[in-house]
N, C-alpha and C positions, 0 to 999 in steps of 0.2 A: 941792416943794409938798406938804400936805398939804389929802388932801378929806377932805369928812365929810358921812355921809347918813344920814337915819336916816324910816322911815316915821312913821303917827300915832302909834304904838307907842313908837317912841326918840325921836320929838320933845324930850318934857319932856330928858331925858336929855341929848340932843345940845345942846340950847340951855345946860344947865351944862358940857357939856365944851368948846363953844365960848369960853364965855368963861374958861374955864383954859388954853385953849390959848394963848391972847390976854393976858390978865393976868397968869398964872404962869412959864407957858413964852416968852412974847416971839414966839411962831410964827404966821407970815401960814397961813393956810387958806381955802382956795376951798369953801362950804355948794353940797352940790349939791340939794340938797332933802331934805326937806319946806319949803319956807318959810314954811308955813303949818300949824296944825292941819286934819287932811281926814281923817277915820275911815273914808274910801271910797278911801285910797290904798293902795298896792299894793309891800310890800317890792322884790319884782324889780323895778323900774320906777328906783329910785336908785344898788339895786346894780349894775344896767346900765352907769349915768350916771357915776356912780362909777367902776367896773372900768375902763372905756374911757378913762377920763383916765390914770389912775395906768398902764394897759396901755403908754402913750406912751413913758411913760419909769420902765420898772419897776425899775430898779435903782436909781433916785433918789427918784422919789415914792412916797409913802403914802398910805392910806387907812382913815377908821374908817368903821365902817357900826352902826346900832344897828338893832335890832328888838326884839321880846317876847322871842323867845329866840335872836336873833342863828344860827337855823336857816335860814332863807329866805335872809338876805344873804348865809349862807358858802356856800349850795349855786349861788346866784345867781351870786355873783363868779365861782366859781372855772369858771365856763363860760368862761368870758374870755379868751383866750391871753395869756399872760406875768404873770397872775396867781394869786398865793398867797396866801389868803384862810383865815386860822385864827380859830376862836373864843376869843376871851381869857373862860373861864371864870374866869380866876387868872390872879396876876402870873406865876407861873411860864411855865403855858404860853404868854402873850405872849410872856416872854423865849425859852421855847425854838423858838415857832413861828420868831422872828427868827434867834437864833443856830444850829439843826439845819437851821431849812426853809426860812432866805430867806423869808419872808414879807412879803408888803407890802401885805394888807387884815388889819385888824384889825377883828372881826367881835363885837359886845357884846350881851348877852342887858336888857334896862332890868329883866325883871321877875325877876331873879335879883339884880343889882347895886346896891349902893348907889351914891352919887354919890362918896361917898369912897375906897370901893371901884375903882370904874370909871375912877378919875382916875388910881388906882396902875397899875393896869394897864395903860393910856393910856401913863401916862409909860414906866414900863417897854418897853415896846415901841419907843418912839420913842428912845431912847438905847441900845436893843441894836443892834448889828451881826450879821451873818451869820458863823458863823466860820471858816470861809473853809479849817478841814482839809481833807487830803485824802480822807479819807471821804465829806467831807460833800459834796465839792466833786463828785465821782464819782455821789453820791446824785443833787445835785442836776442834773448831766447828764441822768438817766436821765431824771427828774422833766420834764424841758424835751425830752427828743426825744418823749415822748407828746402833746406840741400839736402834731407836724409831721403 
């Protein structure tokens, strides 16, 4: 499953990657909020909603989170155990957040990104894999005994 959250901030935002996700990509997604425009909501407050879903089953599901600068929802998530929560600044680092760091919140800045922008990166992240070297695979141990 993929979630997607985004405050008053990544509203606009969220509501165009909603429907690419949906019309381009063919992919069910669970909106954890904002479902509404609310200039008195509060980033932590989805990334929470969010993290806690994708925490369930983090080797399976995703997450995007949008904000003004995609800072609040990556510091937000990654309180979370079992989640890894990178900011896609760029396609790249979506792809390397997935392929070097296991990643599974994809964290978007609205007032950096375009929409067409934000779509590549989107997609990108969602068709990387983790890759699974043994470096990486070692990193990522180490990465996962600091939530015990």
């Amino acid at each position: 499953m993929i979630y997607i959250g985004a405050d008053h901030r990544g509203f606009k935002l969220k509501t165009y990657l909603k429907r690419y996700l949906k019309n381009q990509l063919k992919l069910k997604y669970e909106d954890v909020g904002a479902l509404k425009y609310d200039p008195t909501d509060d980033a932590p407050d989805f990334a929470l909603k969010l993290s806690r879903k994708v925490s369930k089953k983090p080797t399976v599901d995703k997450g995007i989170l949008i904000c003004w600068t995609g800072h609040a929802m990556c510091i937000t998530a990654n309180k979370i155990k079992k989640i890894r929560a990178v900011e896609g600044y760029n396609i790249e680092s979506a792809e390397f957040g997935r392929l070097h760091n296991n990643a599974n919140v994809l964290c978007l800045a609205s007032k950096f990104l375009s929409e067409d922008h934000a779509v590549a990166i989107v997609k990108k992240f969602l068709e990387t894999n983790f890759d699974g070297d043994s470096r990486l695979v070692r990193r990522d141990k180490k990465i996962t005994k600091l939530e015990k």
